[in-house]
N, C-alpha and C positions, 0 to 999 in steps of 0.2 A: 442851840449849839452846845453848852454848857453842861448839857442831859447826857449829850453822846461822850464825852468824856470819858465816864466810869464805866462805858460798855467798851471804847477801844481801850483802855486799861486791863480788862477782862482778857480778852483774845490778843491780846499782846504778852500777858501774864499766860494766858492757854499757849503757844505759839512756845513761848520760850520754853514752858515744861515739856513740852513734846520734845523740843530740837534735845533739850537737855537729856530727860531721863527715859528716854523712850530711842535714842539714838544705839545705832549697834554697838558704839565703841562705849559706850557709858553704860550699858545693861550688861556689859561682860566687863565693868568695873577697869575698864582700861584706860588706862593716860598718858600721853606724851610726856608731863612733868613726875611720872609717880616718884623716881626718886631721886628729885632735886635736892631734897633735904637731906635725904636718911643715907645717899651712896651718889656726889655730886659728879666724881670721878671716873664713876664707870665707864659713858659712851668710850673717855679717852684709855682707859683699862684695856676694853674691849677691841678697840682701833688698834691699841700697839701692839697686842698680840695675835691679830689675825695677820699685819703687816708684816712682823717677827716672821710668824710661821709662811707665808708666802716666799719672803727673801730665801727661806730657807728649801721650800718644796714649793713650786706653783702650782702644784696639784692640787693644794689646798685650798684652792678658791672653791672651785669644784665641789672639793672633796666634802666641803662644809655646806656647801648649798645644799647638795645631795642630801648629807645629814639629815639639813631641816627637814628638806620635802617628807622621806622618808621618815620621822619623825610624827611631825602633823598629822600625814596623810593616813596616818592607822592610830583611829580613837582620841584624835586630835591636840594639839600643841603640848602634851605636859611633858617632855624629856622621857618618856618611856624610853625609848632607843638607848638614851644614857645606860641605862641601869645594866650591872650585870648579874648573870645567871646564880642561882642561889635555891636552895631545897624550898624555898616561901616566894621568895620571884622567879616566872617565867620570862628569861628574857628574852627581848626581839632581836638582839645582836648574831643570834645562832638562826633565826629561821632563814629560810633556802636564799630568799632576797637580798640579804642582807650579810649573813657570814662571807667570810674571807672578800667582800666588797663593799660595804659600807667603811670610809674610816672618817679621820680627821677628831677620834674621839680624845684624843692625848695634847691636841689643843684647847677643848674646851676644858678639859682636868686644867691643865697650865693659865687660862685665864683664871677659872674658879678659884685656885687657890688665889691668885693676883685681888681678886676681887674681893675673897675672904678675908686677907690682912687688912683693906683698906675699910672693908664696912661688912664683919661677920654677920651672917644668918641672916641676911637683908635681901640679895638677891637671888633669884631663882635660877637653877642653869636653865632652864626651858627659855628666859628672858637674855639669858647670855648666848644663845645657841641661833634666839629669835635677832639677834644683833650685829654675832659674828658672819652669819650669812651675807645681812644686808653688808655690809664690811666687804666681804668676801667679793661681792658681785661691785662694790665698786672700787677697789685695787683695781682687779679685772678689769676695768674700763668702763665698768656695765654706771646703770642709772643709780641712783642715790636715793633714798625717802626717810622720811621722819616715822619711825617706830613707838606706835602706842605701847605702855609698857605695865607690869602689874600682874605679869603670870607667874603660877603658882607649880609647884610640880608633884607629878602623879606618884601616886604611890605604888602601884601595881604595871605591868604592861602586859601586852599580848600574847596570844601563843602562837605559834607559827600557823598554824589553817587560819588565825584573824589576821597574820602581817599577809598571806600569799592572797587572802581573798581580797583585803581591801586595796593592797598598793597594783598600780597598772605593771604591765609586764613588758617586756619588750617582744615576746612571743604572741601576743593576743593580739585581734584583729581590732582595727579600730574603733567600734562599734562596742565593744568589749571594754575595751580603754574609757571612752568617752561615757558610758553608763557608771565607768566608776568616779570619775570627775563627776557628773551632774549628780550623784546619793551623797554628793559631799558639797553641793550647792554653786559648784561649778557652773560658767556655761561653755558651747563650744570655742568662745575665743579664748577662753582660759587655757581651753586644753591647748591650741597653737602656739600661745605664745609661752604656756610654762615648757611644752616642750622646746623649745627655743634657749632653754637653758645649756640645752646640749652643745652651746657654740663654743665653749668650756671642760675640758675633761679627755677622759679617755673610759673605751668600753674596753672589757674583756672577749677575745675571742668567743668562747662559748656562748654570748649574746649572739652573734648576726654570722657564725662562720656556718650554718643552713643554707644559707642564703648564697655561699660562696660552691658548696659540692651537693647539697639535695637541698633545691628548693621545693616545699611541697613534697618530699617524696619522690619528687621527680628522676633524681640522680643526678639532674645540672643544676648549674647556676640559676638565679633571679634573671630571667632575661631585661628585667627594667634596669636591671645594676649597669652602670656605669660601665665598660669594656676595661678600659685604662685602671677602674677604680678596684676593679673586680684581678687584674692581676697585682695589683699592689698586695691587695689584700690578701689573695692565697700564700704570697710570700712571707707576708706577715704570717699567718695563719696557715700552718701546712693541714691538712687534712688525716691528723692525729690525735690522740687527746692528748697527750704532752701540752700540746699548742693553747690548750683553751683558756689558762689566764693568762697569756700572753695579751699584751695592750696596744691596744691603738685609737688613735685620736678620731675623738667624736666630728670634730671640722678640724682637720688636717694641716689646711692655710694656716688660721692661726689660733690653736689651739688652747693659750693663756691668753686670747686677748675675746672678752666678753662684748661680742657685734652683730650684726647680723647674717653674716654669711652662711650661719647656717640653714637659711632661708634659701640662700642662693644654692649651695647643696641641691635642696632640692628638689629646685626647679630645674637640676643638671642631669637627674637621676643619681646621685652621690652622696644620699642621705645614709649613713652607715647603719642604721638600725633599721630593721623591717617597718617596725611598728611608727619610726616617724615620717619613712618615706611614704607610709600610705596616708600623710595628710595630704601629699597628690591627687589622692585617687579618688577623692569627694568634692564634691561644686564646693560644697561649702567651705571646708579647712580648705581645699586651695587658693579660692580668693582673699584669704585673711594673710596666707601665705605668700602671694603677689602684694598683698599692701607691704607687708612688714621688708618683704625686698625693693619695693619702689620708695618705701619712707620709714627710714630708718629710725628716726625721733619715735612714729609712732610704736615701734616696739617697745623702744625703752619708755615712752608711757603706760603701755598696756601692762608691759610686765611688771613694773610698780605699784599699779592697781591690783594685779595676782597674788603679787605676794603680799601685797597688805590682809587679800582675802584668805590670803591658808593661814596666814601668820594668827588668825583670828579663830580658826579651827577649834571646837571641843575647847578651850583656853577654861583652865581652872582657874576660878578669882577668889577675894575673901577668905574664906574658912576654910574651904576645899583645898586638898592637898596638903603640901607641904613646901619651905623650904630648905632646900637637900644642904649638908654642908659636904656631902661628897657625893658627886654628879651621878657616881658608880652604884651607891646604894643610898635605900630609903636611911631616914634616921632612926 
């Protein structure tokens, strides 16, 4: 009995180096504790200024989520989006997806500097950005998770054919959408329940007003659209281009509060964007779509797991990159 000792010593010493340095969060050098020492105050930095700016515009719960995703979702987590345009930086705040609709960027400036006086050239905005979301979404009402932490930020960004190729569109058909979740290590419930973020925000007309006077080409309406939904929305949305950044609420009910009715949307037909309503129109996203309206906890589980998994995206650790002392440009 005495022999076997120094062999389960062995595979218990194996066991723990795998769990350890073979785990996704530790091979992209990410920690829960990374800066307990060096920046103790940040989560509460981070918290009082996404709170701040809420009290102040509720858009900005939204408005910050958005951020992230968009952020991540093209060449993965390093603040590209931050930067701006410059004869050496190409930036993604001008490509089509993004100009005059992306914002909430003059909050993460206002933590950074908050976060600068307390513990200069320490943290990354790509980690304040990765913070103020989850923030974001639980003001909002939404779920709550613990954020690995340790990114680093890019130095370069995209050019607009890389932000319009990799981010989904609200124009594309779902099959389209979903091919560009799974090249980013998605899977199909990713894609329902990050769309499910929409329970929060407001779209610009030019997104879904097709769908109100030529669907398809056709010269009418979506006939799936909602009757009642569909004259609200032409009011909203006259059938002009004046009208098209005119805004309306992504879920209607209750638009600052992060739940799941946008689920229930659209199982009513009153999903406001093309591209979420056709999670309908597949066996598959609709029955993830009937869980998430018959059991509401499990959204806000799934969707926790999601964003842990983009929040992990392309993430620069170590060496790679930089950190910015001004969000807007490299140093």
């Amino acid at each position: 009995m005495e022999h076997t000792k120094p062999f389960m010593s062995f595979f218990v010493a194996l066991f723990l180096f795998c769990f350890l340095f073979l785990s996704p969060l530790v091979s992209t050098q990410l920690d829960y504790t990374y800066y307990d020492r060096t920046c103790p105050y940040l989560t509460k930095i981070v918290r009082n200024g996404v709170s701040s700016a809420i009290a102040n515009d509720t858009r900005v719960a939204a408005s910050l989520l958005r951020l992230h995703f968009h952020d991540c979702f093209v060449n993965g987590c390093d603040g590209s989006l931050l930067l701006d345009e410059t004869s050496s930086v190409k930036g993604e705040k001008n490509a089509i997806p993004n100009k005059n609709s992306v914002r909430g960027f003059e909050v993460i400036d206002s933590i950074k500097s908050d976060v600068e006086k307390a513990c200069p050239s320490t943290v990354s905005c790509t980690d304040i950005l990765t913070l103020a979301s989850r923030d974001a979404v639980y003001f909002a009402g939404g779920p709550f998770w613990n954020v690995p932490l340790g990114r680093r930020d890019g130095r370069t960004a995209s050019d607009e054919n890389g932000v319009i190729r990799q981010l989904p569109s609200p124009f594309e058909p779902l099959a389209n959408i979903t091919a560009k979740f799974t090249s980013k290590g998605f899977d199909l419930k990713d894609v329902v329940v990050l769309s499910g973020a929409h329970t929060i925000g407001f779209a610009q007309c030019s997104t879904f007003k097709r769908r109100l006077f030529n669907f398809d080409g056709s010269g009418n309406p979506d006939p799936t659209l909602d009757s009642s939904l569909l004259q609200n929305l032409k009011s909203a949305c006259p059938n002009q281009d004046n009208s098209d950044s005119n805004l309306v609420a992504l879920d209607p009910a209750s638009s600052t509060i992060f739940d799941n009715s946008f689920f229930r949307n659209l199982v009513n037909n009153s999903g406001l964007l093309q591209s979420d309503q056709a999670l309908m129109g597949d066996n598959s996203t609709a029955s993830i779509v009937m869980n998430y309206v018959r059991y509401p906890l499990w959204f806000f589980r799934d969707f926790r797991a999601s964003m842990l998994k983009m929040a992990n995206l392309g993430v620069l650790t170590g060496q790679d990159g930089e950190i910015r002392k001004n969000c807007r440009a490299v140093n």
